[in-house]
C-alpha positions in Angstrom: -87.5 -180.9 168.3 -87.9 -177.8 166.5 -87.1 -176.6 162.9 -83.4 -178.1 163.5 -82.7 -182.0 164.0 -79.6 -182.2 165.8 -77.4 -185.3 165.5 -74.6 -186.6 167.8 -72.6 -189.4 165.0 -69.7 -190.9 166.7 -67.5 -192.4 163.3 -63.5 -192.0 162.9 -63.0 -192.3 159.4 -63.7 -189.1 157.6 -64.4 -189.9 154.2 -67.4 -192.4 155.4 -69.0 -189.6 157.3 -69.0 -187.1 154.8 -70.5 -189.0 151.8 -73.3 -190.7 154.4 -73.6 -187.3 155.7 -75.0 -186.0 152.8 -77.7 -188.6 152.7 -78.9 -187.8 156.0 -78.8 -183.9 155.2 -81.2 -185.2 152.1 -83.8 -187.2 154.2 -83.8 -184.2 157.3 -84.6 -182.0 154.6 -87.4 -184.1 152.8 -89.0 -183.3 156.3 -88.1 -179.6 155.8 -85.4 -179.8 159.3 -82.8 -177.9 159.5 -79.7 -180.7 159.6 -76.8 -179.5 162.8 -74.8 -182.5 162.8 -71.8 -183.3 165.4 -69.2 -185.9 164.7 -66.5 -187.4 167.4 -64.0 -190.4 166.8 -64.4 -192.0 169.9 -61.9 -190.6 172.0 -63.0 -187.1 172.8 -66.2 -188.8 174.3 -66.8 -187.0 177.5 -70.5 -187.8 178.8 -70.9 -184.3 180.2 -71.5 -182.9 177.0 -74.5 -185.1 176.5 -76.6 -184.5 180.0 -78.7 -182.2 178.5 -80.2 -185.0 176.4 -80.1 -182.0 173.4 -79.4 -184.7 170.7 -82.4 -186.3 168.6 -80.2 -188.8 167.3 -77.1 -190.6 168.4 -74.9 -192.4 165.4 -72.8 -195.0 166.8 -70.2 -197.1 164.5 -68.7 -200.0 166.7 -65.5 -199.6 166.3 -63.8 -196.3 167.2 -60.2 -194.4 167.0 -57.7 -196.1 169.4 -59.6 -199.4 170.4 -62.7 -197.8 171.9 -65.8 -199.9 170.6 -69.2 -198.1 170.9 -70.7 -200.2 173.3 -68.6 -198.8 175.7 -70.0 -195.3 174.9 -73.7 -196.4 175.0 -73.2 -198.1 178.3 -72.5 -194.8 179.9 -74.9 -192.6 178.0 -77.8 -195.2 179.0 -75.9 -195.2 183.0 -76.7 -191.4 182.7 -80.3 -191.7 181.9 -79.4 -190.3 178.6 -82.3 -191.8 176.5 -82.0 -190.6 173.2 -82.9 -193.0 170.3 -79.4 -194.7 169.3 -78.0 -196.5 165.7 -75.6 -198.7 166.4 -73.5 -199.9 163.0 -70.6 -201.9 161.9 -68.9 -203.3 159.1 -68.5 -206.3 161.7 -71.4 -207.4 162.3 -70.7 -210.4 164.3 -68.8 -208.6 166.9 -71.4 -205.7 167.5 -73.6 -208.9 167.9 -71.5 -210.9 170.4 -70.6 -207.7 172.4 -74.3 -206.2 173.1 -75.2 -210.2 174.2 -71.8 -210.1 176.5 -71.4 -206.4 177.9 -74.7 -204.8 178.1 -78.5 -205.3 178.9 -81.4 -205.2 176.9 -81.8 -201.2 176.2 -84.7 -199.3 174.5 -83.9 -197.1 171.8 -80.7 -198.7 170.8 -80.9 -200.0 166.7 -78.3 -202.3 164.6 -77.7 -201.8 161.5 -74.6 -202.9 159.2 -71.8 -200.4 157.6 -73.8 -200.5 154.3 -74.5 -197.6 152.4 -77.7 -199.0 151.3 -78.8 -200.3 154.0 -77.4 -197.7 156.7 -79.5 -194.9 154.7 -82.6 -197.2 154.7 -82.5 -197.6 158.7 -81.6 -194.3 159.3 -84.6 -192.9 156.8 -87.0 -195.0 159.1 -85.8 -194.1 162.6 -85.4 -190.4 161.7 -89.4 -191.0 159.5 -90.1 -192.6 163.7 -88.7 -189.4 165.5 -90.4 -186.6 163.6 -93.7 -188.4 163.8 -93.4 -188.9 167.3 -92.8 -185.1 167.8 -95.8 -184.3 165.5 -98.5 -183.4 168.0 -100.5 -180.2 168.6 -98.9 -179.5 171.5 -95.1 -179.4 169.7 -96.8 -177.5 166.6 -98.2 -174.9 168.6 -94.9 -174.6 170.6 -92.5 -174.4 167.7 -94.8 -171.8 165.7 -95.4 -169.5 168.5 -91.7 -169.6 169.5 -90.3 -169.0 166.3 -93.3 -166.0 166.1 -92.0 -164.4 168.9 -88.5 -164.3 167.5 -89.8 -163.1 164.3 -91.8 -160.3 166.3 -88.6 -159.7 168.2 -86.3 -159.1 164.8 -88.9 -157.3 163.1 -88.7 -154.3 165.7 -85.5 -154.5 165.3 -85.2 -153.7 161.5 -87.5 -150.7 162.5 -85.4 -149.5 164.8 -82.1 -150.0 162.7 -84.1 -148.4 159.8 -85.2 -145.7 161.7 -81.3 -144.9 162.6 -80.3 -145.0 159.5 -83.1 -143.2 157.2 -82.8 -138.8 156.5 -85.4 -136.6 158.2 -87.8 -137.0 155.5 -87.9 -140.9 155.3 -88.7 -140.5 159.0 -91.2 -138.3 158.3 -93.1 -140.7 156.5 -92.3 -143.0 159.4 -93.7 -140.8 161.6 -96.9 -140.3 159.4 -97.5 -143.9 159.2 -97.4 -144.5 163.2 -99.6 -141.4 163.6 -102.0 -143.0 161.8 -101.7 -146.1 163.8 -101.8 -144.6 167.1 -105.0 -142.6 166.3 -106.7 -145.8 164.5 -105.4 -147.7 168.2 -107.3 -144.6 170.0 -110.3 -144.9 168.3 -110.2 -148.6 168.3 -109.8 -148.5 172.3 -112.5 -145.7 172.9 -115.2 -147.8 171.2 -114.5 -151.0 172.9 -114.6 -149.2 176.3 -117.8 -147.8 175.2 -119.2 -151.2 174.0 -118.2 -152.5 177.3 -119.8 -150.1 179.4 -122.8 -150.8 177.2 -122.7 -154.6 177.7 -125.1 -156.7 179.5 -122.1 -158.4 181.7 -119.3 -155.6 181.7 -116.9 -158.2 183.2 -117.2 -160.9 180.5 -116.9 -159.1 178.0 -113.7 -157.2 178.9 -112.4 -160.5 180.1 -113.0 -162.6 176.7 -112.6 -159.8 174.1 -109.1 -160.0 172.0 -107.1 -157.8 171.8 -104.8 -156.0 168.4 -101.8 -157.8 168.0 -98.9 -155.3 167.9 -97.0 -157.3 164.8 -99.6 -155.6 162.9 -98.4 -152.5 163.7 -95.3 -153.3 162.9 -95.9 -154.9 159.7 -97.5 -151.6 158.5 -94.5 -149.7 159.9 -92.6 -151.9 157.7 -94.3 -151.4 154.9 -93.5 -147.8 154.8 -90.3 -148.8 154.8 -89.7 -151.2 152.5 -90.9 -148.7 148.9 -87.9 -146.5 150.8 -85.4 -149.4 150.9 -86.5 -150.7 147.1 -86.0 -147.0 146.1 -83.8 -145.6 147.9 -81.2 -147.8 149.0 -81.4 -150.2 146.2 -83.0 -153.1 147.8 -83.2 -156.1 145.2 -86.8 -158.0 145.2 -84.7 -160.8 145.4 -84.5 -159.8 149.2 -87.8 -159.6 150.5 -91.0 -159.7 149.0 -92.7 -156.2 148.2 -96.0 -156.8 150.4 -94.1 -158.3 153.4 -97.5 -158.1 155.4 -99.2 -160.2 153.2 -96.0 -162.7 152.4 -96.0 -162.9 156.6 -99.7 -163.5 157.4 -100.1 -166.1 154.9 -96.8 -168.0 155.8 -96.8 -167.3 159.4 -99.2 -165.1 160.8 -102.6 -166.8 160.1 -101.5 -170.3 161.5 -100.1 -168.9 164.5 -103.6 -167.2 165.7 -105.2 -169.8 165.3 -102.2 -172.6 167.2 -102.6 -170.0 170.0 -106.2 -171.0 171.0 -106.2 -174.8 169.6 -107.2 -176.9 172.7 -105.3 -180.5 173.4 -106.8 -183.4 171.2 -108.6 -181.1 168.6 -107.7 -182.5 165.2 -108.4 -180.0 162.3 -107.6 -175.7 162.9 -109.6 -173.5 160.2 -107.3 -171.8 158.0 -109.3 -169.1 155.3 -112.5 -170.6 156.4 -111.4 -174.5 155.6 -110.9 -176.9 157.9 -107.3 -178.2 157.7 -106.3 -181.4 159.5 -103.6 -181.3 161.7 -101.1 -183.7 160.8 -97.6 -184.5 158.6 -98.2 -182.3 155.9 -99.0 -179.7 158.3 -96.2 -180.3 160.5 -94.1 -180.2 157.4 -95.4 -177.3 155.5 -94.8 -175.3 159.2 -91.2 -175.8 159.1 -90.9 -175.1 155.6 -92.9 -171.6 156.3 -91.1 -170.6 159.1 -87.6 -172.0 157.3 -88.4 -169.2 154.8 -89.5 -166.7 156.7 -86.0 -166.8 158.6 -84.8 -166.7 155.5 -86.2 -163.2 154.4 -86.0 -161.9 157.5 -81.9 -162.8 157.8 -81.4 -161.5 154.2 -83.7 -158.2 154.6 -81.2 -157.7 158.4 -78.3 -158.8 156.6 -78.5 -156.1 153.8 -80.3 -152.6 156.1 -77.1 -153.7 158.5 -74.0 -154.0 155.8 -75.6 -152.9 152.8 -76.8 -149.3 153.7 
């Protein structure tokens, strides 16, 4: 699981789905996910769409379009080692009942629940309340940060580049002047660690455990060049992107992703501004709500230097 909770709800009648929908778009978001939601009736079921066990959920009513009742259907997803975490519901609660005891064997990760509003949205709060914290380790939070960091990195050269194509000689000047600066800072930055190397007591060690400048600081320099130019120049609302787009990043992003880069298995607190901040739920949470709006920015600011300029 990532930022995105993706959902496979097998359910023919339309009107059902669509108001219970909504409930479950409510609860993914209460856990700041990202809701991508599938629904089939039952008769375009074709297992080979489902080997890649990419669902979190399944959402199974009982009984489909044309006669085919969803026991049938998890038969052959757990027959193809498909193991993700199932609801099984129906208005007909009786014959659910009597066809899991006839047809099919006692299978983990299969759930009953009635065709209830109430009480379908109550089950489906706690299974979805058991997935999440299930996924909320350190080794999933350090793999969804850094993965959505790298795309981040990735877009944000981008808009330099794009920028860079579409500003007049003189914006690029100031460009220029920027990365000068950064190049030269970078040169003197290198010479002295090669000299304070050299001058070690254990050349090798040091060299080997000394970290080195992370290049989306460059970048979010570059970009802050750019950004009085697009406020100025080319009209770019505040509503867009916030005017210190350094900052905004390191404290959202930035910060947490440092330190998830060097967290070791089992450790249970990382030290965020000097404090000590547990690693659990809340953190989990407030993640995928910082790197929700981060994509956010960063899609608007693309959206606007691509179209808008």
């Amino acid at each position: 699981m990532n930022t995105t909770f993706n959902i496979l709800w097998f359910e023919d009648e339309p009107t059902w789905f669509n108001m219970e929908k909504l409930r479950v778009e409510d609860i993914l978001k209460n856990h700041y996910l990202i809701p991508s939601i599938v629904r089939k009736d039952g008769d375009d079921f074709d297992i080979r769409e489902l080997t890649g066990n990419d669902y979190d959920l399944i959402l199974m009513d009982f009984k489909l379009a044309d006669g085919v009742t969803g026991d049938k259907i998890v038969s052959a997803l757990r027959e193809s080692n498909i193991l993700t975490d199932i609801l099984f519901y129906s208005s007909e609660e009786d014959a659910m009942l009597a066809a899991i005891s006839a047809n099919m064997p006692p299978i983990d990760g299969v759930y009953l629940t009635k065709r209830d509003y109430t009480i379908f949205t109550e089950k489906i709060e706690k299974i979805i309340s058991k997935i999440v914290r299930r996924s909320e380790d350190v080794v999933n939070l350090r793999g969804f940060v850094l993965d959505n960091t790298s795309d981040f990195e990735l877009r944000i050269k981008e808009i330099l580049n794009i920028c860079w194509q579409k500003f007049n000689e003189t914006q690029k000047a100031s460009l220029t002047e920027t990365l000068l600066g950064l190049l030269d800072g970078k040169k003197a930055w290198i010479t002295k660690q090669v000299e304070t190397a050299k001058s070690s007591a254990i050349i090798f060690e040091y060299a080997n455990n000394n970290e080195r400048m992370l290049s989306i600081s460059d970048r979010l320099d570059i970009l802050q060049t750019i950004l009085p130019i697009l406020f100025t120049a080319y009209n770019l609302p505040d509503t867009v992107c916030p005017k210190d787009f350094k900052q905004y990043y390191i404290d959202k992003i930035n910060m947490y992703r440092n330190r998830l880069g060097h967290i070791t298995f089992g450790e249970k607190t990382i030290c965020i501004k000097g404090k000590d901040i547990e690693i659990n739920q809340d953190l989990h949470r407030l993640l995928r709500k910082n790197i929700a709006d981060v994509d956010i920015t960063i899609n608007q600011l693309e959206t606007y230097i691509t179209t808008m300029m």
